[in-house]
N, C-alpha and C positions, 0 to 999 in steps of 0.2 A: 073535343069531339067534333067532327066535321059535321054543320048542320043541315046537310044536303043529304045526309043520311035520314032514313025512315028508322022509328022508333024499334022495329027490328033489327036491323044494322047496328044500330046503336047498342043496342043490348048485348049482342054478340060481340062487336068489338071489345065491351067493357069487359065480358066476361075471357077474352082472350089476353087483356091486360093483366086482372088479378090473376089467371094460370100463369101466366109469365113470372109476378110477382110471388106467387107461391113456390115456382120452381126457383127461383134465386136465391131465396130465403132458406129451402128445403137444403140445396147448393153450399150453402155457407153454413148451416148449421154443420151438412157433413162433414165439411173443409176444417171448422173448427175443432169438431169431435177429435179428429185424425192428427191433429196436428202435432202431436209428441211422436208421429211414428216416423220411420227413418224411409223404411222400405215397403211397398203395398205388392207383393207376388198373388197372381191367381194362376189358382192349378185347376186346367178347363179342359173337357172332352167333347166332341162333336157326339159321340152316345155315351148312353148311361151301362154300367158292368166292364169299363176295362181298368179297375181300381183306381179311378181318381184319388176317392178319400181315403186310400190306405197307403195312397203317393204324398198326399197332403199333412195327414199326421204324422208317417214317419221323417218326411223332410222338417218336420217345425220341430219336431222330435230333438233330429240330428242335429239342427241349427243349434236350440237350445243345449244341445252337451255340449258342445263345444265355447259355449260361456253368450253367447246371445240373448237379448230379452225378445219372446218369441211370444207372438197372439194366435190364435187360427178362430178363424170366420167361418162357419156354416152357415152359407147361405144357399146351399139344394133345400129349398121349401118344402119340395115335395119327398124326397127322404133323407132327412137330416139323419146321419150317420157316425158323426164326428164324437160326438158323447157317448154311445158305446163303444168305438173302438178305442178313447182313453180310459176305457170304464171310470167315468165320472158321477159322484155321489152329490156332491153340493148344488144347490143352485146360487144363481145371480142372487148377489144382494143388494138392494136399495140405498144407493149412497142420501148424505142430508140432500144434497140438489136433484136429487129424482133424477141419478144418474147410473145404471146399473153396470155395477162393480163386476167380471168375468169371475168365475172359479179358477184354478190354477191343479194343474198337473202335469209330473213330469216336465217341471219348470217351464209349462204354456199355460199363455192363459185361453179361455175357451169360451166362446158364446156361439149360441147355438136354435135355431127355431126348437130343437127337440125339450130342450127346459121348460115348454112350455107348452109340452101334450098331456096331455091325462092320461092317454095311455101310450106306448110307445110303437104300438100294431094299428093305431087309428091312423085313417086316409086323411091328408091333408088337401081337399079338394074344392080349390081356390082357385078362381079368375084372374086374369090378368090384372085389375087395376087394387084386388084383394093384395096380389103378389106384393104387388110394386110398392103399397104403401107398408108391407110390415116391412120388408129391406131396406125404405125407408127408415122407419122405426127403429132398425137394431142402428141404422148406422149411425144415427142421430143420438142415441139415447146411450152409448157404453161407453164406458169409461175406461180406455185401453192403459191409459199415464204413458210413459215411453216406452217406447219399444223399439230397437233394430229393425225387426222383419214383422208383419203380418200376413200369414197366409193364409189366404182365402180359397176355400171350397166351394167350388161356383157349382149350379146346375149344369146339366147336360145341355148338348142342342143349340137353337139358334133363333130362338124365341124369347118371351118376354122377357124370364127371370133372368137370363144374363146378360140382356141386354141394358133391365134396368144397373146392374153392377157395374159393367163399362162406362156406360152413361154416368151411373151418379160418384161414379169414386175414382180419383185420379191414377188410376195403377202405373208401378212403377216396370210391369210385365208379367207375360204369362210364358207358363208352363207346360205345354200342351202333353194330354197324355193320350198314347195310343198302344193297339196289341198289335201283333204281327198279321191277324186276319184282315183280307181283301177290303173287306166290308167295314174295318176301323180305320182303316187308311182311308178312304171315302170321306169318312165322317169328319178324321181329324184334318182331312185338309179343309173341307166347309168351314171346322171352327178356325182353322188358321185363316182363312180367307175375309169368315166377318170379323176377326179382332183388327186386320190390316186394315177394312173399310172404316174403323172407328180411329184410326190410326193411331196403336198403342202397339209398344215391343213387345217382338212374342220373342222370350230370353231362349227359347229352345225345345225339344221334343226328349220326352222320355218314350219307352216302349217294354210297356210290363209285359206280365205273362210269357216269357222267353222259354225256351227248351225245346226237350225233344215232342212234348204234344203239338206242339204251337208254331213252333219254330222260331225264327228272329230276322230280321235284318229288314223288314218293311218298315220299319219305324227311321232308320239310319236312312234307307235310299229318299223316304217323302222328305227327309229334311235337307239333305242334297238338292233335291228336286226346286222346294221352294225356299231354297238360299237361307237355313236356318242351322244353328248348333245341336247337334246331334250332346245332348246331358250324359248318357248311359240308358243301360237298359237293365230291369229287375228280373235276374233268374227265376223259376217259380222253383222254389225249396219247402221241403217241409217243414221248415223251421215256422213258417206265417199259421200254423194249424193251431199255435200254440197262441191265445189270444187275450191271454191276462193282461198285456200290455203290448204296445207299439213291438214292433219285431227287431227293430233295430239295438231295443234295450234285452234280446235275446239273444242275436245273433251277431258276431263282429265281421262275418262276411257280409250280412245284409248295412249293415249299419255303415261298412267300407263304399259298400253301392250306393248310398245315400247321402254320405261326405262327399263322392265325386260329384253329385248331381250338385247338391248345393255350393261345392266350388265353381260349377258350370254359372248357376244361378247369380254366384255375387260376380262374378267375372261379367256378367251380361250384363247387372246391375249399374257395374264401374263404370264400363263402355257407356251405359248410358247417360252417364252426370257428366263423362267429360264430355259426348254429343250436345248436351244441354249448354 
């Protein structure tokens, strides 16, 4: 400690030490958790309602039929969604190392902020450093074993929560999801724009909600635009109304739409191990 500092200074300095020393330990704890997993995908939107999480279940969905060991991450704090849309009954169980074990359906495994609401209609209304340390907490504390793919259900936007997720967990790319309205192409370029300033691959653009209400092809021209792979785009069918289970184990047109995305996904993936 430099003694030309005032007892001030001094205090402040140490305490910028241990944060440092926190954040690297915090850093390695995640890096350890993770380490049986092969592949880290986050599927992100610059707004929240253009089906992120019903892109993110049915892709880990489809990963997993086709013989992959498949995890998905809910980490939207603010509406974890992911457990009702696999309608899942179990909770996390407490491994001996006080490490919590995922449930499993339709051959993924699942952890989630919602396992641990009391009710599933209460507001999760939580600050930013509240955020940061339970995302923290899940990433540190689960016990995945190995896995192919992880795919993670990030918040919307371009603030704390997904910033802490780029920040604390080495992704191996994202997924960006948008609709065909003016105003979601806005958005998903902002979020394509902050994953490049953290400089992490975006594997490519999906663009739900297609048809004749909506229309199509804004999702195809933004990723032209900013020199990205266009995945596919998800028809809107009435097959999704039906909601016992993921759509793709409904429908073999949808589940076709979700094989090319995720063949889009590992082909981005590859490119980027041989980049590495």
């Amino acid at each position: 400690m430099n003694p030309e500092m005032n007892p001030q200074q001094q205090a402040q300095a140490r305490a910028r030490i241990e944060s440092m020393k926190q954040q690297f330990e915090q850093k390695r704890a995640i890096t350890d958790a993770l380490s049986q997993i092969k592949h880290k995908v986050g599927v992100y939107s610059g707004k929240g309602g253009v089906g992120k999480t019903t892109i993110a279940v049915n892709l880990a969905v489809s990963l997993a039929m086709d013989g992959a060991n498949v995890g998905i991450l809910d980490v939207d704090i603010d509406c974890p969604n992911v457990v009702r849309a696999l309608k899942i009954a179990e909770q996390p169980v407490i491994s001996e190392d006080r490490q919590m074990v995922p449930p499993e359906r339709f051959g993924v495994k699942v952890m989630s902020m919602a396992f641990f609401q009391q009710d599933e209609e209460e507001a999760i209304i939580w600050r930013g450093p509240m955020v940061h340390n339970a995302i923290n907490q899940f990433l540190q504390s689960t016990e995945w074993g190995e896995l192919d793919y992880l795919v993670i259900d990030l918040p919307p936007g371009t603030s704390d929560a997904p910033l802490t997720i780029m920040q604390s967990l080495d992704l191996d790319g994202f997924v960006v999801v948008t609709t065909p309205q003016e105003l979601a192409q806005i958005d998903a370029k902002r979020s394509i724009n902050m994953i490049r300033k953290l400089n992490v691959n975006v594997l490519g653009m999906v663009e739900n909600f297609c048809g004749e209400i909506f229309g199509k092809g804004s999702g195809e021209e933004l990723a032209k635009e900013m020199g990205l792979e266009f995945l596919g785009r998800i028809q809107m069918k009435a097959d999704y109304l039906d909601t016992s289970k993921p759509t793709v184990l409904n429908s073999n047109a949808v589940l076709e739409e979700f094989r090319h995305i995720a063949s889009g996904v590992q082909s981005g993936l590859a490119e980027g191990v041989e980049a590495d």
